[in-house]
PLY file of the C-alpha trace (Angstrom):
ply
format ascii 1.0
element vertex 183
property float x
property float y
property float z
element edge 182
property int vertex1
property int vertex2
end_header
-3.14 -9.31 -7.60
-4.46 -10.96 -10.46
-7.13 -13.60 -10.23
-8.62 -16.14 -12.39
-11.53 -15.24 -14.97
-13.25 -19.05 -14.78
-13.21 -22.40 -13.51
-12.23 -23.42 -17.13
-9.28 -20.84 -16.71
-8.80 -22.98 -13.51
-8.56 -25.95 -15.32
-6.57 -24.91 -17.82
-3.87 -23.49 -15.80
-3.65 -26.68 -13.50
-3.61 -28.90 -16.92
-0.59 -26.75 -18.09
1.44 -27.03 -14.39
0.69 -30.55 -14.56
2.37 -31.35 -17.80
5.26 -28.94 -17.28
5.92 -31.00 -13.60
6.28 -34.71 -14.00
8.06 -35.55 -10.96
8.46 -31.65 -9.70
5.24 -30.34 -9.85
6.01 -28.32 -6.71
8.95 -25.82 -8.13
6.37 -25.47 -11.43
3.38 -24.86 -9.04
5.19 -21.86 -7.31
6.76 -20.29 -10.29
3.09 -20.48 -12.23
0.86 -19.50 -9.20
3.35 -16.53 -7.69
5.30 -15.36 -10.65
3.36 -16.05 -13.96
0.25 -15.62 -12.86
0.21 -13.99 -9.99
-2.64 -15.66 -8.44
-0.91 -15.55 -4.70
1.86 -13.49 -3.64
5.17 -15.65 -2.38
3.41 -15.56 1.12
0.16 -16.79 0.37
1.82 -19.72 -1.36
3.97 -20.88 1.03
1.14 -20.98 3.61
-1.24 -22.80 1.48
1.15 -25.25 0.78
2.08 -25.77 4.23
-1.42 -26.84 5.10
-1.79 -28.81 2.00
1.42 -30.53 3.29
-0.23 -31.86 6.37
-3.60 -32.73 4.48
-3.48 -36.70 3.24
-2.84 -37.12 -0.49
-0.36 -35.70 -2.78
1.01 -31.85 -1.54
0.30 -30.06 -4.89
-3.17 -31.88 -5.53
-4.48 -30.60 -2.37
-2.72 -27.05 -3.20
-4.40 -27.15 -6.78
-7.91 -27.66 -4.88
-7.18 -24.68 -2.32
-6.66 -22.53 -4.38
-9.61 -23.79 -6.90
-11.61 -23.19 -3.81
-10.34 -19.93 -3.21
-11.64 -18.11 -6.02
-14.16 -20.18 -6.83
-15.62 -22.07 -4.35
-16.24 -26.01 -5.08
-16.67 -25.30 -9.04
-13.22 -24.15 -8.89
-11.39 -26.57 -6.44
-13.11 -29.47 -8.69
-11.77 -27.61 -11.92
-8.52 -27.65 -10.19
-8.61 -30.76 -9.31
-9.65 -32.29 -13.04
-6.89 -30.00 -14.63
-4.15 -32.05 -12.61
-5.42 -35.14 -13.13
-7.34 -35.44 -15.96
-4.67 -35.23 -18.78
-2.31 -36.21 -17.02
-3.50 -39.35 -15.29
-4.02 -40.22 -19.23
-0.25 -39.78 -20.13
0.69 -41.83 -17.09
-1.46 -44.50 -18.23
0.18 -44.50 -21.77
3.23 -44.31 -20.38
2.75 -47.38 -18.47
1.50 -49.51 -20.77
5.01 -48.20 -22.84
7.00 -48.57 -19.61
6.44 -52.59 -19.74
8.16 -53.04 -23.29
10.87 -51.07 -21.98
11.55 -51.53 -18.72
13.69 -53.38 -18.55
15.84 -51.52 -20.53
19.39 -49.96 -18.90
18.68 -46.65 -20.94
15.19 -46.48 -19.55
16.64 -46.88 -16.37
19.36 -44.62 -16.28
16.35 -41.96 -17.67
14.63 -42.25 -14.81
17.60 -41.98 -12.16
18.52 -38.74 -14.02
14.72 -37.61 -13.83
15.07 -38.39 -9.62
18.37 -36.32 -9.44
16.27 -33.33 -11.72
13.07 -33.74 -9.42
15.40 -33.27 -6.14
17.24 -30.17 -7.48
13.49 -28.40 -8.89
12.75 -28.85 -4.91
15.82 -27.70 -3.84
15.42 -24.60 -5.87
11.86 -24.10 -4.96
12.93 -24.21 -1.48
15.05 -21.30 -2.23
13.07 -19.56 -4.11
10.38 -19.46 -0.93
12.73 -17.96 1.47
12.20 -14.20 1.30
8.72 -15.34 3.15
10.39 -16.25 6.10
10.95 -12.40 6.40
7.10 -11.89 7.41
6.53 -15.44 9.30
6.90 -15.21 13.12
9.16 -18.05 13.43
11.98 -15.88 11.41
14.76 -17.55 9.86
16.64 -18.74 12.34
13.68 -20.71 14.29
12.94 -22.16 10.57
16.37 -23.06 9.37
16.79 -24.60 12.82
13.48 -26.73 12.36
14.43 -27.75 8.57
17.76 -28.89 9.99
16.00 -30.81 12.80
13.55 -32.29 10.35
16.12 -33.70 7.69
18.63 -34.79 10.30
15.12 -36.76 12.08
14.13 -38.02 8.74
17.36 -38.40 6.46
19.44 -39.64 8.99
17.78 -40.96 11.84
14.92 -42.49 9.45
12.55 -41.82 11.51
8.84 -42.22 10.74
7.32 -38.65 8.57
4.12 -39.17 10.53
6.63 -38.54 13.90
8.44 -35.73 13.04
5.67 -33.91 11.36
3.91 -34.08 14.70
6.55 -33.64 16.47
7.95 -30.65 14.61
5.32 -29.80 13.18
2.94 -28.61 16.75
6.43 -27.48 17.79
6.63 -24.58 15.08
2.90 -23.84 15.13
3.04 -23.48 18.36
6.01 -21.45 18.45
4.70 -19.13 16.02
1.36 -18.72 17.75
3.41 -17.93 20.92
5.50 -15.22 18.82
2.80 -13.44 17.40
2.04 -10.05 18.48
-1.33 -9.82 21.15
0 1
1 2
2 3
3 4
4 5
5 6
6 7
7 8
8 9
9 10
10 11
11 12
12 13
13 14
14 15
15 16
16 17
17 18
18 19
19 20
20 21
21 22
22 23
23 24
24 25
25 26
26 27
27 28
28 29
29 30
30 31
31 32
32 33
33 34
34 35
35 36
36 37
37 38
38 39
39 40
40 41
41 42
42 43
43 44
44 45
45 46
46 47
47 48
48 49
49 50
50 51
51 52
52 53
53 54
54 55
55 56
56 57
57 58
58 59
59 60
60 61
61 62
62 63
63 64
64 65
65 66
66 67
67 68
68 69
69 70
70 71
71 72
72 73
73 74
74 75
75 76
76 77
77 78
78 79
79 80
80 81
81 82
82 83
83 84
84 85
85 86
86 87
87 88
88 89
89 90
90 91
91 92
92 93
93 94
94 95
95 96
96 97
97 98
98 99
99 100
100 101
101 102
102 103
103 104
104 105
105 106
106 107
107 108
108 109
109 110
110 111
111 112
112 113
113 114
114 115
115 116
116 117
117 118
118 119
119 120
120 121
121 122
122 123
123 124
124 125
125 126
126 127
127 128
128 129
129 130
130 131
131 132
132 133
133 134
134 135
135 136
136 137
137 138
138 139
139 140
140 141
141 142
142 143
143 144
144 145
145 146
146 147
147 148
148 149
149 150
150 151
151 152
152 153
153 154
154 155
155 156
156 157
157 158
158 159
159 160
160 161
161 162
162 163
163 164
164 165
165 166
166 167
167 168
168 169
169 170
170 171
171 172
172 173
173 174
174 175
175 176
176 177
177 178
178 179
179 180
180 181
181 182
């Protein structure tokens, strides 16, 4: 497994996902990490993301610093951290500022309802990509497909509350796995 040389390699290597992932940083985040880089294996990925889903803030910020922090302690989880945001966080600001002349455009608009539809198939696709680590997790497919079904019928359909059904769901499959591991 390959590692990174420096926090500045850190940095780098966020700055690039970053730019590559307005509005999907996720699907970028797994096929830079796992496949170009090979900083985690498909495994180690999907578990650090699931705890940096149920840490506040943004899913792939929290992933950047986790893994920053992984090879380099707090140097490295703050290099991660600037190489998200930094350049980035200066784009959106431009873009902003640009946004208010053109708003209210209908081509601006129909720009970003394509850029939703793009941004919900790069998760989609992620998604799939992630799969063949259900293999190793104790749940097994089944148990997860069954909880992923749960979750979007609790959320999509019956609207209810994220905070809920993370909780809810959430305990549920930990403690299902814990209670499937081998003792």
């Amino acid at each position: 497994m390959n590692r990174p040389t420096s926090p500045a390699h850190l940095f780098i290597a966020f700055t690039r996902l970053a730019l590559q992932g307005f509005g999907g940083v996720l699907a970028v985040a797994q096929r830079e990490l796992v496949e170009r880089l090979g900083w985690l294996s498909t495994e180690e990925f999907v578990e650090t993301l699931a705890i940096a889903q149920v840490l506040p803030g943004p899913n792939v910020v929290n992933l950047s610093m986790m893994v920053g922090d992984r090879f380099f302690g707090l140097r490295g989880a703050v290099a991660a951290l600037a190489g998200m945001l930094a350049v980035p966080g200066l784009l959106v600001l431009g873009l902003a500022a640009g946004f208010q002349q053109l708003g209210a455009h209908p081509v601006a608009l129909d720009a970003l309802r394509g850029m939703g539809a793009v941004a919900a198939g790069l998760i989609v696709a992620t998604g799939i990509k992630m799969l063949p680590a259900l293999t190793t997790s104790p749940l097994g497919r089944p148990l997860a497909f069954t909880l992923a079904a749960l979750a979007f019928v609790l959320i999509a359909l019956l609207r209810w509350p994220l905070v809920t059904v993370l909780a809810l769901l959430g305990g549920a499959g930990m403690a299902l796995a814990w209670w499937r591991l081998p003792r």
